[in-house]
Every structure is written in structure tokens, then in C-alpha cells.
N, CA, C and O atoms as CSV, one atom per row, in Angstrom:
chain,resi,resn,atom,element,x,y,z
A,1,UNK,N,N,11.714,-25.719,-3.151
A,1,UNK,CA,C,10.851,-26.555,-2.335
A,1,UNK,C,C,9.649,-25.738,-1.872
A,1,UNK,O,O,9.751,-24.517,-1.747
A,2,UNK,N,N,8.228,-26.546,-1.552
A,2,UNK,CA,C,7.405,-25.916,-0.980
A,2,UNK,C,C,6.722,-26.330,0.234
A,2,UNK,O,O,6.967,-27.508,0.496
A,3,UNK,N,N,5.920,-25.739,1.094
A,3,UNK,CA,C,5.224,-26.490,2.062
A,3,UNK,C,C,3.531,-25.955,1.271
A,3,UNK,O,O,3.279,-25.069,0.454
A,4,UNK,N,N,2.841,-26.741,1.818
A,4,UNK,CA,C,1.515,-26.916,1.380
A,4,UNK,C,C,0.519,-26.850,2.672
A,4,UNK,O,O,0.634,-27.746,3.508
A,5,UNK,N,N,-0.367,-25.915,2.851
A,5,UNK,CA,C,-1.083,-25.590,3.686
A,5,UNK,C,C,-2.206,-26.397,4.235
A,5,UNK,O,O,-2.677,-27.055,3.307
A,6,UNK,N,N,-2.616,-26.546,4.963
A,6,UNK,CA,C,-3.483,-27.803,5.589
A,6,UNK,C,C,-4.548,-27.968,4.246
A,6,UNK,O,O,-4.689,-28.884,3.437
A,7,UNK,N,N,-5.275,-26.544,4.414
A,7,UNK,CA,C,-6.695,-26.177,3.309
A,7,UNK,C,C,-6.610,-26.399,2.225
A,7,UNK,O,O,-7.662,-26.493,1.593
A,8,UNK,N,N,-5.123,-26.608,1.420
A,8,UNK,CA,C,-4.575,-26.938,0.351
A,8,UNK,C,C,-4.795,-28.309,0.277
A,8,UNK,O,O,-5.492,-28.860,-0.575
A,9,UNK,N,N,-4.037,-28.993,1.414
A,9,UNK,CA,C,-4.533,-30.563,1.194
A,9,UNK,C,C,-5.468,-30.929,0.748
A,9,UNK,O,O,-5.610,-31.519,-0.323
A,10,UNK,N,N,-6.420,-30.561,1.687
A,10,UNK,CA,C,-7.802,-30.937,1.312
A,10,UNK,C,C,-8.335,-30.618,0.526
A,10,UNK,O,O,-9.269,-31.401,0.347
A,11,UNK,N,N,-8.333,-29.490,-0.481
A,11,UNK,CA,C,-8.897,-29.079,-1.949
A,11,UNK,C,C,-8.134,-30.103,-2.689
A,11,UNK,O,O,-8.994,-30.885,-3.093
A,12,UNK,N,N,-6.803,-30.573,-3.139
A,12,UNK,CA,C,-6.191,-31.157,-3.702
A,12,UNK,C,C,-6.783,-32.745,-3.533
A,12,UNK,O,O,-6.705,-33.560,-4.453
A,13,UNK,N,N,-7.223,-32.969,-2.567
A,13,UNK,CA,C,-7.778,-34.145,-2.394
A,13,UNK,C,C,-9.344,-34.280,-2.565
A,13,UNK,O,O,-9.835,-35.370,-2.859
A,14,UNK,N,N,-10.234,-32.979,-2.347
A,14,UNK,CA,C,-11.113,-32.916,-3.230
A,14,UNK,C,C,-11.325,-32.963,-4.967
A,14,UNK,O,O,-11.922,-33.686,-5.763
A,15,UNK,N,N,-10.640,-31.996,-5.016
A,15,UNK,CA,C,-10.624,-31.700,-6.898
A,15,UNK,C,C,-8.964,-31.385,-6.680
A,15,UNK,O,O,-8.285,-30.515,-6.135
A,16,UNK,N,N,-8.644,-33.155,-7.768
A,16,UNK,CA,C,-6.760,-32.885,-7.976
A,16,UNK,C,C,-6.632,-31.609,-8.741
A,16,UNK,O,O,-7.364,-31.048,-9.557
A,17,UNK,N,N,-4.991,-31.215,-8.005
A,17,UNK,CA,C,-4.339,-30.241,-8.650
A,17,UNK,C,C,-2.939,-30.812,-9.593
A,17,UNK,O,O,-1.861,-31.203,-9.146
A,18,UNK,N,N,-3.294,-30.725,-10.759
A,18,UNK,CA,C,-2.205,-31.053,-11.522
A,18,UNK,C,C,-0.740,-30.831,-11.467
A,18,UNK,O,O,0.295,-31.476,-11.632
A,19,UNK,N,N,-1.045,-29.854,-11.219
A,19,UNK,CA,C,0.371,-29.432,-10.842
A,19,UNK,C,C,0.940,-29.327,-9.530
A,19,UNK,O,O,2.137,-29.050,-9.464
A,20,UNK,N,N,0.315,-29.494,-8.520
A,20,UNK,CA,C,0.539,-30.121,-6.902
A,20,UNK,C,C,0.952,-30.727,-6.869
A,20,UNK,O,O,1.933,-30.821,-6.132
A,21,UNK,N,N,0.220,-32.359,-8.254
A,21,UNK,CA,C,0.438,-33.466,-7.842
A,21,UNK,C,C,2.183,-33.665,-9.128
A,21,UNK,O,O,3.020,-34.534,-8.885
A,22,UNK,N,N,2.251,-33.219,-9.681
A,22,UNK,CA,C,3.825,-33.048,-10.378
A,22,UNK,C,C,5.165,-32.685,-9.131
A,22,UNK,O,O,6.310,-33.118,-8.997
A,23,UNK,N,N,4.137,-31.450,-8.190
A,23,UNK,CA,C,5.167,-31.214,-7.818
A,23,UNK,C,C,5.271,-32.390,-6.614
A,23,UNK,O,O,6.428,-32.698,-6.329
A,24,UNK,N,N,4.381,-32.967,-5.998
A,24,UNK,CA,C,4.475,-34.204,-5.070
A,24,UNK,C,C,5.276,-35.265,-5.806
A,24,UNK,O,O,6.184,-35.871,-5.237
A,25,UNK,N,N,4.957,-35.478,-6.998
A,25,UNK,CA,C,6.004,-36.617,-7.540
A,25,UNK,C,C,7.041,-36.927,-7.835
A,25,UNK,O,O,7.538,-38.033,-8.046
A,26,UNK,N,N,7.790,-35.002,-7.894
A,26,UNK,CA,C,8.727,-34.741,-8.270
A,26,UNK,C,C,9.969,-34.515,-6.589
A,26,UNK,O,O,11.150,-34.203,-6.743
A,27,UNK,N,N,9.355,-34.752,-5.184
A,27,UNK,CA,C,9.702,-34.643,-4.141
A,27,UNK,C,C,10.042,-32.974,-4.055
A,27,UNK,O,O,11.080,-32.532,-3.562
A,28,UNK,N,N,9.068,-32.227,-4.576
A,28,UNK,CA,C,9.540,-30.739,-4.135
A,28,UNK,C,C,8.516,-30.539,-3.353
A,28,UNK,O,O,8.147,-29.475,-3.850
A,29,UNK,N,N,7.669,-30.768,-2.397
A,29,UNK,CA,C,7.014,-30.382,-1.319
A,29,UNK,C,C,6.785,-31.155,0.009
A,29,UNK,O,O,6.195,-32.182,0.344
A,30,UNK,N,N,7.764,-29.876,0.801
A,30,UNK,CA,C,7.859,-30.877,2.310
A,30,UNK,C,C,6.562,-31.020,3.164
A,30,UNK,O,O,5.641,-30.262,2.861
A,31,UNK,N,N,6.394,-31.788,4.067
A,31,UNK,CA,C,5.300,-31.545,5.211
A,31,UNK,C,C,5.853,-30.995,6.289
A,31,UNK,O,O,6.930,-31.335,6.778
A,32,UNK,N,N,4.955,-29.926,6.777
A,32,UNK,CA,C,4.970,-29.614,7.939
A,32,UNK,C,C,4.401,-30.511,9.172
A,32,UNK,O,O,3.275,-30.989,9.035
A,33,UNK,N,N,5.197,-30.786,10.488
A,33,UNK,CA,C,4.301,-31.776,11.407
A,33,UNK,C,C,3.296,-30.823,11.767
A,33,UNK,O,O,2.956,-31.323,12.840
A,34,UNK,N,N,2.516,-29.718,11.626
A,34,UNK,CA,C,1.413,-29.452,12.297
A,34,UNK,C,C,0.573,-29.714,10.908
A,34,UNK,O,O,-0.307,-30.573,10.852
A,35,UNK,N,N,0.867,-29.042,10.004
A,35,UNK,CA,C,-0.222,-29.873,8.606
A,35,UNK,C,C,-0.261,-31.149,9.014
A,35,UNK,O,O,-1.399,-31.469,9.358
A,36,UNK,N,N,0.674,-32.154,9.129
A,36,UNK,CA,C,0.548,-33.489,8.708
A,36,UNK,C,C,-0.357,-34.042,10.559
A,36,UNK,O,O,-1.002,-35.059,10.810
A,37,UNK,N,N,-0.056,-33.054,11.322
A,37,UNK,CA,C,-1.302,-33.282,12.600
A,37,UNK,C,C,-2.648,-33.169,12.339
A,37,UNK,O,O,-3.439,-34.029,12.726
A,38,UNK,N,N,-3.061,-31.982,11.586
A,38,UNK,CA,C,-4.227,-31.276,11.057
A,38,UNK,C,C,-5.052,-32.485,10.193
A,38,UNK,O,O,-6.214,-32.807,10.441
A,39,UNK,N,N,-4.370,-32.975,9.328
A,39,UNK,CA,C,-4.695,-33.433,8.574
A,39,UNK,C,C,-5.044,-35.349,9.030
A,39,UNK,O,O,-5.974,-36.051,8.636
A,40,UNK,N,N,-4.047,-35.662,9.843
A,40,UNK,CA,C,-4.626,-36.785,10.694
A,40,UNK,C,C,-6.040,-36.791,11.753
A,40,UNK,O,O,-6.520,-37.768,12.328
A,41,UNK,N,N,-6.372,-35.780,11.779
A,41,UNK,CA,C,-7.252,-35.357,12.496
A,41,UNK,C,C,-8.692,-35.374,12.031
A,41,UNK,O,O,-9.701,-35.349,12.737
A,42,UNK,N,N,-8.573,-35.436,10.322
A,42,UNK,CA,C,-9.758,-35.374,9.619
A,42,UNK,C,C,-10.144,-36.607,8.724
A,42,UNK,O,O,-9.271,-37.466,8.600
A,43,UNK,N,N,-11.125,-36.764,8.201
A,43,UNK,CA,C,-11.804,-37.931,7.359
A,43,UNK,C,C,-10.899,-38.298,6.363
A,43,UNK,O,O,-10.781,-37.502,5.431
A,44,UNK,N,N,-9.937,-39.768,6.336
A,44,UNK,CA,C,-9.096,-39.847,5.449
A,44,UNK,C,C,-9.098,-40.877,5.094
A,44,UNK,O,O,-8.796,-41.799,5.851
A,45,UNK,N,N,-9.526,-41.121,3.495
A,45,UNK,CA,C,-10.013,-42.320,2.925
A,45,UNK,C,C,-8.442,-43.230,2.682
A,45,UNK,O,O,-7.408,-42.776,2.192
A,46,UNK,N,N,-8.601,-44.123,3.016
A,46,UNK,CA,C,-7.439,-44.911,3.078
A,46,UNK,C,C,-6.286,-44.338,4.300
A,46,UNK,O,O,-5.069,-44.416,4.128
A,47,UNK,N,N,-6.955,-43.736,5.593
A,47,UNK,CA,C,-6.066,-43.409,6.142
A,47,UNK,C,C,-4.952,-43.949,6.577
A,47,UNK,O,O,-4.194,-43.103,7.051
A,48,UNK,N,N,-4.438,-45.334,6.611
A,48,UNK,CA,C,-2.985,-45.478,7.470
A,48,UNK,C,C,-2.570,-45.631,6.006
A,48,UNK,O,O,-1.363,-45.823,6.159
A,49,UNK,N,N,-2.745,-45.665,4.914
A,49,UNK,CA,C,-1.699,-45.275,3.920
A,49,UNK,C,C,-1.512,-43.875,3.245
A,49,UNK,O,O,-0.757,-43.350,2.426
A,50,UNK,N,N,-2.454,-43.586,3.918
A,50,UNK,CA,C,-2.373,-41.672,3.842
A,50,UNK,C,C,-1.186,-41.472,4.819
A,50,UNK,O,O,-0.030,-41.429,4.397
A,51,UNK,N,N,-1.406,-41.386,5.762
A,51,UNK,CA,C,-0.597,-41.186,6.850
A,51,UNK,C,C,0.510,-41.648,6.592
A,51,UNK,O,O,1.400,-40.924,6.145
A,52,UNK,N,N,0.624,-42.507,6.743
A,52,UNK,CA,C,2.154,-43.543,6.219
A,52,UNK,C,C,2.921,-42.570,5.198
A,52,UNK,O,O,4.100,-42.218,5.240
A,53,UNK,N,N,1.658,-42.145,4.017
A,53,UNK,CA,C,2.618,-41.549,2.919
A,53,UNK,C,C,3.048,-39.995,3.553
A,53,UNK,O,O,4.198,-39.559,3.502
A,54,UNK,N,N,2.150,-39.429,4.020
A,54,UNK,CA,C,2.614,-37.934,4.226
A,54,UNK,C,C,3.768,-38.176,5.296
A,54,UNK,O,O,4.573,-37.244,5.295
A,55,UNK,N,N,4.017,-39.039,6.075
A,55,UNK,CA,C,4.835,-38.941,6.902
A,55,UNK,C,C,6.077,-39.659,6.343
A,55,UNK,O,O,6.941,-39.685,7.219
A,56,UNK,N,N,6.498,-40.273,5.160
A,56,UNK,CA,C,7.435,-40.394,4.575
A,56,UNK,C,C,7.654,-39.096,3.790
A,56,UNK,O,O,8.509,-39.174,2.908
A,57,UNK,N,N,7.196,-38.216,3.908
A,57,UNK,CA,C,7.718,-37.212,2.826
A,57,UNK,C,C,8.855,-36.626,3.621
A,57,UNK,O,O,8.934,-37.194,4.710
A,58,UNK,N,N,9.697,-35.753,3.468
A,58,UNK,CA,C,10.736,-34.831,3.877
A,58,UNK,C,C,10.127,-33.908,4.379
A,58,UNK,O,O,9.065,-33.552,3.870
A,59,UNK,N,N,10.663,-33.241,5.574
A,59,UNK,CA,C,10.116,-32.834,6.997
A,59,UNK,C,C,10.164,-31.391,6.716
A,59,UNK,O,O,11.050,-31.447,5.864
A,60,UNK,N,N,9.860,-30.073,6.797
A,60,UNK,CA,C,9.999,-29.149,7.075
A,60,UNK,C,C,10.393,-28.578,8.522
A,60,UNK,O,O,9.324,-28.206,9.006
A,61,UNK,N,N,11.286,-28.367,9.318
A,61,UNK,CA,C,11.787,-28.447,10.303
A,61,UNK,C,C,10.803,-27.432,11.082
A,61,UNK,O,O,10.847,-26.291,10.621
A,62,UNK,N,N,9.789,-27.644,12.334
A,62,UNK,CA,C,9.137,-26.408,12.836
A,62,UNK,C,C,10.009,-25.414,13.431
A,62,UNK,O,O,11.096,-25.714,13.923
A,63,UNK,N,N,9.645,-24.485,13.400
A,63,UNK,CA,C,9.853,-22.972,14.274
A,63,UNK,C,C,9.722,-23.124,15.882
A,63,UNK,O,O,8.706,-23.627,16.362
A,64,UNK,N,N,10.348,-22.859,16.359
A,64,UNK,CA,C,10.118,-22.917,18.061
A,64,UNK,C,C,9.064,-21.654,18.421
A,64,UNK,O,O,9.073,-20.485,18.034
A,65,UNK,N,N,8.062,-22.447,19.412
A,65,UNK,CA,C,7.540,-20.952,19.722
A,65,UNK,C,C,7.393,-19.324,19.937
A,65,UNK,O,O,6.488,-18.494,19.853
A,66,UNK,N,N,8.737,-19.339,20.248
A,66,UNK,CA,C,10.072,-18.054,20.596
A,66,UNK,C,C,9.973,-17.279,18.791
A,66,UNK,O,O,9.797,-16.154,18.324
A,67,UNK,N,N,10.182,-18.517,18.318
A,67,UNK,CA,C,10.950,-17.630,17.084
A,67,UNK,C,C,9.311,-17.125,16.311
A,67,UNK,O,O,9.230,-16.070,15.682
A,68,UNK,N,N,8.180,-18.008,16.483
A,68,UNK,CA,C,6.926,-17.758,15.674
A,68,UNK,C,C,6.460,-16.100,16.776
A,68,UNK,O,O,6.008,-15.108,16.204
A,69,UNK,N,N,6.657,-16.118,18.130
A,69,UNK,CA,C,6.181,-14.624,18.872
A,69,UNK,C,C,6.686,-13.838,18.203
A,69,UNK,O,O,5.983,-13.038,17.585
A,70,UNK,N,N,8.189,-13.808,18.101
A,70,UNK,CA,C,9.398,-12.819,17.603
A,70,UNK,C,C,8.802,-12.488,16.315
A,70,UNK,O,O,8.428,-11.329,16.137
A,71,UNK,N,N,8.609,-13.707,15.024
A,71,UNK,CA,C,7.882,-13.036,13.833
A,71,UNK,C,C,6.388,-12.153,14.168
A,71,UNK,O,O,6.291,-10.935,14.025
A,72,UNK,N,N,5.518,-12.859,14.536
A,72,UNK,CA,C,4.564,-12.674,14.755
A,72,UNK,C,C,4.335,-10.982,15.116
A,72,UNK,O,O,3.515,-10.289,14.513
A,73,UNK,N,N,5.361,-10.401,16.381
A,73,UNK,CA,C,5.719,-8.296,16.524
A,73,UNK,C,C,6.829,-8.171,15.383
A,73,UNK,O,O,6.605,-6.984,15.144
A,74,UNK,N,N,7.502,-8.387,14.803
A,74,UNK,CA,C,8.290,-8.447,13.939
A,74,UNK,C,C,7.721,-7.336,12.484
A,74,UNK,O,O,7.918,-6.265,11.912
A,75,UNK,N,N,6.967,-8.486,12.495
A,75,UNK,CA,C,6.565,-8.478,10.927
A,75,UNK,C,C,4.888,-7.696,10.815
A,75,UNK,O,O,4.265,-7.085,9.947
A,76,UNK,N,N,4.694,-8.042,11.926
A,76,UNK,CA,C,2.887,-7.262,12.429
A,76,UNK,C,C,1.816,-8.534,11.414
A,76,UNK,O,O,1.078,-8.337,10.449
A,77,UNK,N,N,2.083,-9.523,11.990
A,77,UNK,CA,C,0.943,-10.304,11.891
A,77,UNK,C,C,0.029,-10.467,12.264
A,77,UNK,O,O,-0.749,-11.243,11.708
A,78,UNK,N,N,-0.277,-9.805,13.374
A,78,UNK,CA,C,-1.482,-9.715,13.948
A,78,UNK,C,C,-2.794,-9.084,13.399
A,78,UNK,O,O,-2.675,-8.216,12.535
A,79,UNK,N,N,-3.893,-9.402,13.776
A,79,UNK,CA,C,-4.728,-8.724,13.675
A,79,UNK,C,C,-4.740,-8.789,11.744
A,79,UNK,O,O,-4.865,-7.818,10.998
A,80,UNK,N,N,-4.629,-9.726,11.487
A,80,UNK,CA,C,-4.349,-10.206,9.916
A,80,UNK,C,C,-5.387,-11.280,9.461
A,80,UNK,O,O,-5.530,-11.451,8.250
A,81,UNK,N,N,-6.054,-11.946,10.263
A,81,UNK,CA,C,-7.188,-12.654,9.968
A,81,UNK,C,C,-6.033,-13.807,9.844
A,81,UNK,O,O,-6.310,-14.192,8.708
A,82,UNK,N,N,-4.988,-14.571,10.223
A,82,UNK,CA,C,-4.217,-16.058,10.134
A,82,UNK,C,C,-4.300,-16.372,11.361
A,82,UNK,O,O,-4.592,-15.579,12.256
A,83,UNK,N,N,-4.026,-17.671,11.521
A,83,UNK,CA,C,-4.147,-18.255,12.990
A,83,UNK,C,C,-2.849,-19.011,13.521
A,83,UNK,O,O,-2.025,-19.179,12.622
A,84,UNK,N,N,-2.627,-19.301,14.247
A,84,UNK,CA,C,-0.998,-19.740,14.958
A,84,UNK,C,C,-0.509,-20.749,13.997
A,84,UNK,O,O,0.578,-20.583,13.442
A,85,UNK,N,N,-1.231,-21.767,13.770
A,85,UNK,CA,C,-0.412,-23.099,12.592
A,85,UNK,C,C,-0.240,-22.058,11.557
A,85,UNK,O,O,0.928,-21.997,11.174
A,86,UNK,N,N,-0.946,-21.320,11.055
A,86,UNK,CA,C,-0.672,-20.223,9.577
A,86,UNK,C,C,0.801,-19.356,10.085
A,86,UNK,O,O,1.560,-19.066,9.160
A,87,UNK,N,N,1.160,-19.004,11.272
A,87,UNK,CA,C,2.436,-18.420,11.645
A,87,UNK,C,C,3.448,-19.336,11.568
A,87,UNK,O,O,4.361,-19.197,10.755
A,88,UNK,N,N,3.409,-19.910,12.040
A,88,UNK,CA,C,4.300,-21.379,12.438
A,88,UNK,C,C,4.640,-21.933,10.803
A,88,UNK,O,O,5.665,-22.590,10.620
A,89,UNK,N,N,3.766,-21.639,9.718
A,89,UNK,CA,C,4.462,-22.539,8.388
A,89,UNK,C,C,4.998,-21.348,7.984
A,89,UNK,O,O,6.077,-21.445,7.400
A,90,UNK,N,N,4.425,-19.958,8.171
A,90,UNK,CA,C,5.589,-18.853,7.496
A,90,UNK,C,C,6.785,-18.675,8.444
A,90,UNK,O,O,7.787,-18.198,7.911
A,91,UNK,N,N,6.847,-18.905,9.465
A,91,UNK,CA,C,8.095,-19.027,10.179
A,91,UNK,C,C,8.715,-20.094,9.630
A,91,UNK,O,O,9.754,-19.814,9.032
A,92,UNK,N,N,8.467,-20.981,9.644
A,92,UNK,CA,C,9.427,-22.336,9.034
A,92,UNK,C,C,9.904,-22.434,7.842
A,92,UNK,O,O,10.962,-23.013,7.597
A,93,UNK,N,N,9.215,-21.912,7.032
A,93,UNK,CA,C,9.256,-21.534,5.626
A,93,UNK,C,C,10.778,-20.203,5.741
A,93,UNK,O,O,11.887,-20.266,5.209
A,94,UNK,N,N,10.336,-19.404,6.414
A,94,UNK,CA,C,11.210,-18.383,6.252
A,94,UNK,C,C,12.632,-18.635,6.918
A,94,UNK,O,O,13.601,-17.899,6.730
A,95,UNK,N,N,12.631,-19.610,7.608
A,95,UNK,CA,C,14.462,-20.271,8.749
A,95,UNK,C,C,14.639,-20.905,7.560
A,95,UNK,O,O,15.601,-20.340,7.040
A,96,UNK,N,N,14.213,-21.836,6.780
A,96,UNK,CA,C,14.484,-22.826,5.998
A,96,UNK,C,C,15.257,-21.918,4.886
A,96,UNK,O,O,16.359,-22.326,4.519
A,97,UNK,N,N,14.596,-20.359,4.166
A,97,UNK,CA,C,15.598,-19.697,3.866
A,97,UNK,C,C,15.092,-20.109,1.895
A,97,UNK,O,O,15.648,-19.466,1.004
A,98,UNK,N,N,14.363,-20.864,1.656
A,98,UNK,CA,C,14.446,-21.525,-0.109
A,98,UNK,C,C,13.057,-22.409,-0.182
A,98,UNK,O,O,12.729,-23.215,-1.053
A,99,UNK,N,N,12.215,-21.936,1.218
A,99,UNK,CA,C,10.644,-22.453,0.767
A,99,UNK,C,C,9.986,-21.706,0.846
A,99,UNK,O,O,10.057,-20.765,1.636
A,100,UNK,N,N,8.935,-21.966,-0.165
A,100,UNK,CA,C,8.073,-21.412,-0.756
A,100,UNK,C,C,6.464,-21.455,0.095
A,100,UNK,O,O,6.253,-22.584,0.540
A,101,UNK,N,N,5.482,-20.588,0.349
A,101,UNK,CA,C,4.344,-21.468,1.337
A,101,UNK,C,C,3.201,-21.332,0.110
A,101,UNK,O,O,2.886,-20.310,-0.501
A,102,UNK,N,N,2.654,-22.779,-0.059
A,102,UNK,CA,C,1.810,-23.017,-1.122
A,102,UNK,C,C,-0.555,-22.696,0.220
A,102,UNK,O,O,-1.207,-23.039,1.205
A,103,UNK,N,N,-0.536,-22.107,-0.635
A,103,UNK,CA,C,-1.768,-21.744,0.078
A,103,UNK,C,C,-3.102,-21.383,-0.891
A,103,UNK,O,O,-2.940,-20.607,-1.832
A,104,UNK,N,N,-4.535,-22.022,-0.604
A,104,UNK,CA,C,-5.357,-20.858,-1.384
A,104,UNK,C,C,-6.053,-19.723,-0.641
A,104,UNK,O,O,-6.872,-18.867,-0.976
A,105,UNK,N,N,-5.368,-20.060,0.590
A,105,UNK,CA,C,-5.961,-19.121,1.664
A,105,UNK,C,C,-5.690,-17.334,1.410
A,105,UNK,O,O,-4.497,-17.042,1.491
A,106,UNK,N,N,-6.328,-16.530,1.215
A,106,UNK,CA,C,-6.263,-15.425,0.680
A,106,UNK,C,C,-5.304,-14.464,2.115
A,106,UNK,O,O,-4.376,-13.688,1.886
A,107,UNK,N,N,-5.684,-14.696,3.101
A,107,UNK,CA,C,-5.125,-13.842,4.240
A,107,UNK,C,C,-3.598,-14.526,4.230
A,107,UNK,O,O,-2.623,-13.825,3.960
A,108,UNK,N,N,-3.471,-15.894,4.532
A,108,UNK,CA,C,-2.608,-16.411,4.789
A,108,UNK,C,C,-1.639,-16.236,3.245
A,108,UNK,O,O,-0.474,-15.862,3.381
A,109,UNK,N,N,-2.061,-16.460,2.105
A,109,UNK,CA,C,-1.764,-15.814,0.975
A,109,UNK,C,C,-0.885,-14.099,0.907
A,109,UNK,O,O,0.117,-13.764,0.275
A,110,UNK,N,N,-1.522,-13.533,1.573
A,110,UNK,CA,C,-0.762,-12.121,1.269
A,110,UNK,C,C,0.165,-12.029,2.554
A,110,UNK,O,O,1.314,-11.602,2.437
A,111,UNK,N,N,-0.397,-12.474,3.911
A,111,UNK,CA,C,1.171,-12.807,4.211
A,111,UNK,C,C,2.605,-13.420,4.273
A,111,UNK,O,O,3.591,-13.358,5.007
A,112,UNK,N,N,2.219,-14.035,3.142
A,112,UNK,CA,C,3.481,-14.865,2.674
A,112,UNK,C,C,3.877,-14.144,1.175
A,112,UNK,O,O,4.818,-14.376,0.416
A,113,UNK,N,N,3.080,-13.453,1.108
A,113,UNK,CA,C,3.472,-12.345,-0.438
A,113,UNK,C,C,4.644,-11.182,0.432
A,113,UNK,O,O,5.678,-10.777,-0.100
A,114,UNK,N,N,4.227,-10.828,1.731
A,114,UNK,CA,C,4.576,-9.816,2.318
A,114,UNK,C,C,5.963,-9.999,2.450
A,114,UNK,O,O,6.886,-9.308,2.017
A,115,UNK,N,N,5.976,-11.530,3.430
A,115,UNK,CA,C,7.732,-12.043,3.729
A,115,UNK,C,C,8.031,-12.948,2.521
A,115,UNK,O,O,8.466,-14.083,2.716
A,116,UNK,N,N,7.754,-12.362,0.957
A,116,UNK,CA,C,8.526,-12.801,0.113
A,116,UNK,C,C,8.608,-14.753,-0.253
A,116,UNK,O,O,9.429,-15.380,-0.921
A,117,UNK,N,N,7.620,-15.137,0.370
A,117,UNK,CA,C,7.495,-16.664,0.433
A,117,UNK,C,C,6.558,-17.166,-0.191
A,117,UNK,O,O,6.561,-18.394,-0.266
A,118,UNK,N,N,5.250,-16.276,-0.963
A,118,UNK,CA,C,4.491,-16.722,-1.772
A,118,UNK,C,C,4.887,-17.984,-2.653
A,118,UNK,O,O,5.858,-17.806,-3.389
A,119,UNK,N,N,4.227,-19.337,-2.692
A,119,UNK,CA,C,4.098,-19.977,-4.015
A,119,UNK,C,C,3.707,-19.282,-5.084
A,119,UNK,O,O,3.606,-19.837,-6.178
């Protein structure tokens, strides 16, 4: 399974990704509720059936704040150029234990190379 990064959405919905959209059809990529917040938040053509759809997908369970601080000195994320929703999907990703974090974000990218969660 994978989660898919906010910035991801939106390239994918700019210029499709073929293989994004295989893996969306195939039900291997969950939403995160802060992506699927992020993303309600912005210009969305056909939005209440956007919405509707991302929020039928299968949930990625969030990280409690506690556990994203704890990674966050843990692992030395700081000072890494990612921002708190970018902690919060590698924390969730990493409890979940078998997801993958799909990103083209280059910072947010090598820290998910680091804790082994790269797409």
C-alpha cells in the first residue's frame, strides 16, 4: 500500500500519472486525512465528487502528535527542509508498518528513503 503526498495530488491531476492512476484503480493507495484536508482546501474541478471520491478511499490511520514529536528527535528531522503534514505522513506510514510514502518532493523524498518508506 501507499500514501500519496498532497504535491503529488496535484501533479497527478495536472499531468496524469499512469501508473498512480493503476495504482488508484487497483485500491493500493490510502488517503491521509491531512492530504485529503490539504487538498479540500484548493481549486477542485468537480469538487463534491472529488471529495466524495477521496474520502471513500481507505484511511491511513494518523499519528498522534506525541508519536510525530517522538519521530521528529528520534530520527533528526529537523532542520531537513519538511514541514509538520510531511512528518505526520512518515509517521503514519511508518505505525502502519507496510506503507510506502509516494512523493515528488525531493526533501520529503530522502526522508522517507532514510526511514526505509520510499515509494
Amino acid at each position: 500500500m501507499i500514501v500519496a503526498d498532497t504535491s503529488y495530488w496535484i501533479d497527478h491531476w495536472k499531468v496524469a500519472n499512469l501508473a498512480f492512476a493503476r495504482q488508484l484503480a487497483d485500491g493500493d493507495v490510502l488517503m491521509h486525512p491531512f492530504v485529503l484536508g490539504e487538498l479540500a482546501l484548493g481549486s477542485l474541478r468537480n469538487r463534491l465528487d472529488t471529495i466524495s471520491d477521496l474520502r471513500a478511499m481507505l484511511t491511513l490511520p494518523p499519528a498522534s502528535h506525541e508519536e510525530v514529536m517522538v519521530l521528529i528527535e528520534a530520527r533528526r528531522l529537523y532542520s531537513r527542509g519538511i514541514g509538520y503534514v510531511d512528518s505526520h505522513l512518515l509517521a503514519a506510514a511508518l505505525l502502519a508498518g507496510s506503507v510506502k510514502l509516494l512523493t515528488g518532493d525531493r526533501r520529503l523524498h530522502a526522508a522517507a528513503e532514510q526511514l526505509g518508506i520510499a515509494a
